[in-house]
C-alpha positions in Angstrom: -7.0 -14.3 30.6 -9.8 -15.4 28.1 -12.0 -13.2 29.9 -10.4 -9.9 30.4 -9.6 -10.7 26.2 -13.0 -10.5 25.6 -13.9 -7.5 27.7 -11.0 -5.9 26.2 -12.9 -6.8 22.8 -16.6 -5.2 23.8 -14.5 -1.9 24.7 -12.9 -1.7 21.5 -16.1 -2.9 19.6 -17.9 -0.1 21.6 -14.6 2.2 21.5 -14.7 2.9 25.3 -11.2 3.3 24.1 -9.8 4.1 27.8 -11.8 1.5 29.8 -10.2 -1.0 27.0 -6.2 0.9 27.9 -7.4 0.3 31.3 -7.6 -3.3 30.8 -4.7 -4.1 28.4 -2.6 -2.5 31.6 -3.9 -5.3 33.8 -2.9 -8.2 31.3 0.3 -10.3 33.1 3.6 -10.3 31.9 3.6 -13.3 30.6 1.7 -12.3 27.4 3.9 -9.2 27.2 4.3 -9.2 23.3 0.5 -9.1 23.1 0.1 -6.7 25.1 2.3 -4.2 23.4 1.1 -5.0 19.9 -2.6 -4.5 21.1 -1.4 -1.1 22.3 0.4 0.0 19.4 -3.0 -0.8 17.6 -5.2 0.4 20.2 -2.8 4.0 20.3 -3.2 4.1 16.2 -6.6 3.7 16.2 -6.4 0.0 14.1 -9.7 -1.0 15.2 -10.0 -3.8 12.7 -6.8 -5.1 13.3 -7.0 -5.1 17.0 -10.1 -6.9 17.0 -8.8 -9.4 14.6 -6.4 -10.0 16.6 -8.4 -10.2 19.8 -10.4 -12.9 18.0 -7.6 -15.1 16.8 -5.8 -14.9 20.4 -9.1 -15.6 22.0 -9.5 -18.9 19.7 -5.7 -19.8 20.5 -6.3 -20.1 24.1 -9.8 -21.7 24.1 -7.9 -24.8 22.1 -6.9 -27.8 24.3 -2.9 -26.5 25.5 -0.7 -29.3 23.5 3.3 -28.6 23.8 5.5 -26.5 26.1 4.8 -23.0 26.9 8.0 -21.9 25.2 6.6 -23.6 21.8 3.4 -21.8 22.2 5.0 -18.5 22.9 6.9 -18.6 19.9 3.6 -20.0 17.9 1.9 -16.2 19.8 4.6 -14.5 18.7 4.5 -15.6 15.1 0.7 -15.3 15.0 1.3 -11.6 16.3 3.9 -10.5 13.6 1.7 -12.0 11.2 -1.4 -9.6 12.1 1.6 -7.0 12.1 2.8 -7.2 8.7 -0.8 -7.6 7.4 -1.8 -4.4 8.6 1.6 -3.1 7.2 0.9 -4.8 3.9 -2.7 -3.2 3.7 -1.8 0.6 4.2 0.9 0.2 2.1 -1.4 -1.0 -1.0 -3.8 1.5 0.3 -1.3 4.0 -0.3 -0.1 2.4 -3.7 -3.4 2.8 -4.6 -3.8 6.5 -3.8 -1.0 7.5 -5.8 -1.6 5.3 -8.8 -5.7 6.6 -8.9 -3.9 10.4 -8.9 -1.7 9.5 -11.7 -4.1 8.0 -13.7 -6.4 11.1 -13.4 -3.4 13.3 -13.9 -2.5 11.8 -17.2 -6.5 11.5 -17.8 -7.0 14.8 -17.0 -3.8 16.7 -18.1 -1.6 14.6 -20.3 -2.2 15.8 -24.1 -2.3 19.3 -22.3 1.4 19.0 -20.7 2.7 17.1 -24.0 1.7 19.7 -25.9 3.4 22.1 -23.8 6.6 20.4 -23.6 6.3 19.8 -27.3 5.8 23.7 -28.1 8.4 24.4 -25.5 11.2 21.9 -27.4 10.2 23.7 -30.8 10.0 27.4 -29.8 13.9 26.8 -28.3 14.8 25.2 -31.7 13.7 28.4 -33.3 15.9 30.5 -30.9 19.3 28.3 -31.4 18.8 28.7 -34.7 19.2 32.4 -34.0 21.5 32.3 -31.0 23.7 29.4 -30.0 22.9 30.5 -26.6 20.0 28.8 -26.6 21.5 25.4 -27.5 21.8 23.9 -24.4 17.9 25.4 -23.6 16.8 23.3 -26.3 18.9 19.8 -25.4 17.1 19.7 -21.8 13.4 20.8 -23.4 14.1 17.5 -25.6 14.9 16.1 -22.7 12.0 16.8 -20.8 9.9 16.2 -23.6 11.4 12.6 -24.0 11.3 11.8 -20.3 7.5 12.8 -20.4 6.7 10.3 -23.3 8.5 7.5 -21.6 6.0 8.2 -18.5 2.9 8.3 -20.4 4.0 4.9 -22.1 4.0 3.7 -18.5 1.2 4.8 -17.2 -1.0 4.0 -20.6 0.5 0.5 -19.5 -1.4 0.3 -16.0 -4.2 -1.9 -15.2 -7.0 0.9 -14.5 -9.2 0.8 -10.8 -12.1 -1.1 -10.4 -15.0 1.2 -9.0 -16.0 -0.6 -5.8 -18.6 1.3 -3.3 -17.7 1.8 0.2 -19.0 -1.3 1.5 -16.7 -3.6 -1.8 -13.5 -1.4 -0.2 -14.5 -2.4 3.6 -15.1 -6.0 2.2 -11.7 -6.0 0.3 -9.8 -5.0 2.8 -11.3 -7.9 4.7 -10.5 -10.2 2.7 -7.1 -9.6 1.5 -6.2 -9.2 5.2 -6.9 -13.0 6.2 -5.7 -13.9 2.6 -2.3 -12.3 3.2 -2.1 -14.2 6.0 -2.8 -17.3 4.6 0.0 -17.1 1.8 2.7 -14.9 2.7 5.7 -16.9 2.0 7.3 -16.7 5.4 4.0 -18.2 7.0 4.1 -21.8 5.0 6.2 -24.7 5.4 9.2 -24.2 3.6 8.5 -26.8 -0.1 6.0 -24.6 -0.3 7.3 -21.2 -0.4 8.2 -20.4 -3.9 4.4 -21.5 -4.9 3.2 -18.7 -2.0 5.1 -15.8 -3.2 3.3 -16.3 -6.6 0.2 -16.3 -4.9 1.3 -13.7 -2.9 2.1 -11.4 -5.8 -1.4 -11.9 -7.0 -3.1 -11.2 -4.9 -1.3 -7.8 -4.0 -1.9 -6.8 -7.1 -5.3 -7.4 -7.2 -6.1 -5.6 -4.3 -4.1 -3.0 -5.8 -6.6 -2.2 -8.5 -9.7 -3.1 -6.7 -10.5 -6.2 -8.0 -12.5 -8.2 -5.6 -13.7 -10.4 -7.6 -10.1 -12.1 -8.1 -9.4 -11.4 -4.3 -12.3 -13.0 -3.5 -11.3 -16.0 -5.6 -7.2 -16.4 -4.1 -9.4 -16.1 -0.5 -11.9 -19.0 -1.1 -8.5 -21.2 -2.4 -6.6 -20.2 0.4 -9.2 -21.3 3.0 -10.4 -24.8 1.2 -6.3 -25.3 2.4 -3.8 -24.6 -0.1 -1.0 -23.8 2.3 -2.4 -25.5 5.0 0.1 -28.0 6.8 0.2 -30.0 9.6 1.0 -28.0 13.0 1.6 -31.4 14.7 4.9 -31.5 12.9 6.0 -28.7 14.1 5.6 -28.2 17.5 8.9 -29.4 18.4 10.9 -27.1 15.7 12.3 -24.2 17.6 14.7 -23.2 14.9 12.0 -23.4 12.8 9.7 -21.1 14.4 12.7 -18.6 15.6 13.5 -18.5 12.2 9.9 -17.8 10.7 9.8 -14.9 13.4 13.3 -13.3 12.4 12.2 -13.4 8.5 8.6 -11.7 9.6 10.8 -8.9 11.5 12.9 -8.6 9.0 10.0 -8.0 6.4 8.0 -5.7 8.4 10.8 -3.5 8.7 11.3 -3.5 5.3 7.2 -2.7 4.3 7.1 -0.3 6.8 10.4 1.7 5.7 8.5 1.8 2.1 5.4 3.0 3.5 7.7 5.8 4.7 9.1 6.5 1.8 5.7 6.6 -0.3 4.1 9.3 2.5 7.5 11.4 2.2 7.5 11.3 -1.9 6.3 14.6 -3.2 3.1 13.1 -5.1 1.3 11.7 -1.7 2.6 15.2 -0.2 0.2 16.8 -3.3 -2.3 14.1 -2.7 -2.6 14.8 1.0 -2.7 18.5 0.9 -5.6 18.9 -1.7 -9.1 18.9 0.0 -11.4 19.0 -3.2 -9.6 16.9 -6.1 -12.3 18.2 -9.0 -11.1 21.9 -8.1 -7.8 21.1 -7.9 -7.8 19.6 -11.2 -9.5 22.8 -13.0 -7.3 25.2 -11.4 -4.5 23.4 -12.6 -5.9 22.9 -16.1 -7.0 26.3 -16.5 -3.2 27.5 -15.5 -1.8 25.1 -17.7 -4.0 26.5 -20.7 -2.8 29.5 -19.9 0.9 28.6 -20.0 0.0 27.0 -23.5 -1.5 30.0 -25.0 1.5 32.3 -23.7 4.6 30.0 -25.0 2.0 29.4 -28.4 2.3 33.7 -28.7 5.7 33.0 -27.9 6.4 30.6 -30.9 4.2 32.5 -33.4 6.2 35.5 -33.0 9.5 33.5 -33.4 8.1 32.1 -36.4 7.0 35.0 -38.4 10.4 36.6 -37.8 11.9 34.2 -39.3 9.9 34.3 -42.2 11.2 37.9 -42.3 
């Protein structure tokens, strides 16, 4: 088994990616749950997942065998869904990350530009109410608009801005928040020590969230000296405890992976995927905005010297 593992691993590590299909077909039945997850990973092209995988499962079977198979299965299992919801856990940050970095420019970019629209827009309407009641409800939803607009810039003036990181930082970051999730998810520590993981946890999402390795780097290194770390000897011979570990993983990958749904169906990573060259997409849209501004600014200067009339 150990063997075809690591054959299976030079493929990938080559990407002779049907040899390696070949010989995830052979594996036995009795590592069935392996061998689906390393096809899912192998069919979406997860390379560093499936090879981190490959590694751990490797290490797991050259340890000395201690407990029943059925213990061992369920400690596979677990290990499996963990790699699972890591991956989940990372493209859903990644994609976190893609729509905050396109706000931030948006705002960066556009903001005083689109306030200053929606502000001209809200006061040319109060000019024509003044005139014609008609108009009344016209200017209730600019003030609206122009109220729901602040209240976003507040927020987004509020975000923590993105750490520039070169292409080898991101590989690196990615890296390292993967075995770090690992290492403090709250459904992967003994139980008294849950509440103190899920704060970790929370860090550390949100520093990969904004690129900042440096604090990712830090959670890792206290993560591995052991902070979580308990005593698999006391453990071996708690079924419940592992079924239930495994039915709270399930539970949460569904849940991450239903978000990361949602976030690739919401209309801002729909923009983000469909533009191909983001500094010409941002000057086309500037330069139509400016023009928008110019013709509701003729607009309002016309309303206002007939009033002065």
């Amino acid at each position: 088994m150990i063997k075809r593992l690591k054959t299976i691993q030079f493929l990938v590590s080559e990407r002779k990616l049907q040899e390696a299909d070949e010989e995830i077909s052979a594996l036995d039945n009795e590592h069935q749950a392996l061998k689906e997850e390393i096809s899912r990973l192998l069919e979406l092209r997860d390379f560093e997942a499936l090879e981190d995988i490959l590694s751990r499962y490797i290490h797991e079977l050259s340890l000395p065998s201690k407990g029943e198979p059925f213990i061992i299965g369920l400690r596979t299992n677990l290990a499996l869904l963990s790699t699972r919801l890591s991956v989940a856990l990372n493209k859903k940050a990644d994609l976190q990350r893609q729509i905050n970095a396109f706000r931030q420019r948006h705002n960066s970019e556009l903001g005083m530009l689109m306030g200053d629209i929606l502000r001209l827009q809200m006061d040319l309407f109060y000019l024509r109410q003044q005139k014609d009641a008609r108009y009344h409800e016209a200017f209730r939803q600019a003030q609206k608009d122009y109220s729901s607009f602040e209240n976003q810039q507040k927020h987004i003036s509020k975000e923590r801005p993105l750490f520039e990181t070169s292409r080898e930082e991101r590989n690196r970051l990615r890296k390292l928040y993967r075995e770090a999730s690992k290492r403090c998810h709250p459904d992967m520590v003994a139980p008294e020590m849950r509440e103190e993981a899920r704060q970790w946890f929370i860090e550390l999402n949100n520093a990969y969230l904004y690129n900042d390795i440096r604090k990712v780097e830090e959670i890792y290194q206290l993560l591995s000296n052991g902070l979580f770390t308990e005593n698999k000897e006391n453990v071996k011979g708690e079924t419940s405890l592992l079924e239930a570990r495994i039915n709270r993983l399930k539970v949460e990958i569904m849940r991450v992976e239903e978000e990361i749904k949602e976030m690739m169906s919401s209309p801002v990573y729909k923009t983000i995927r469909q533009i191909t060259d983001f500094d010409a997409y941002f000057a086309e849209l500037r330069a139509k905005l400016e023009r928008e501004y110019e013709l509701i600014k003729q607009e309002y200067e016309r309303e206002s010297a007939e009033k002065r009339l």
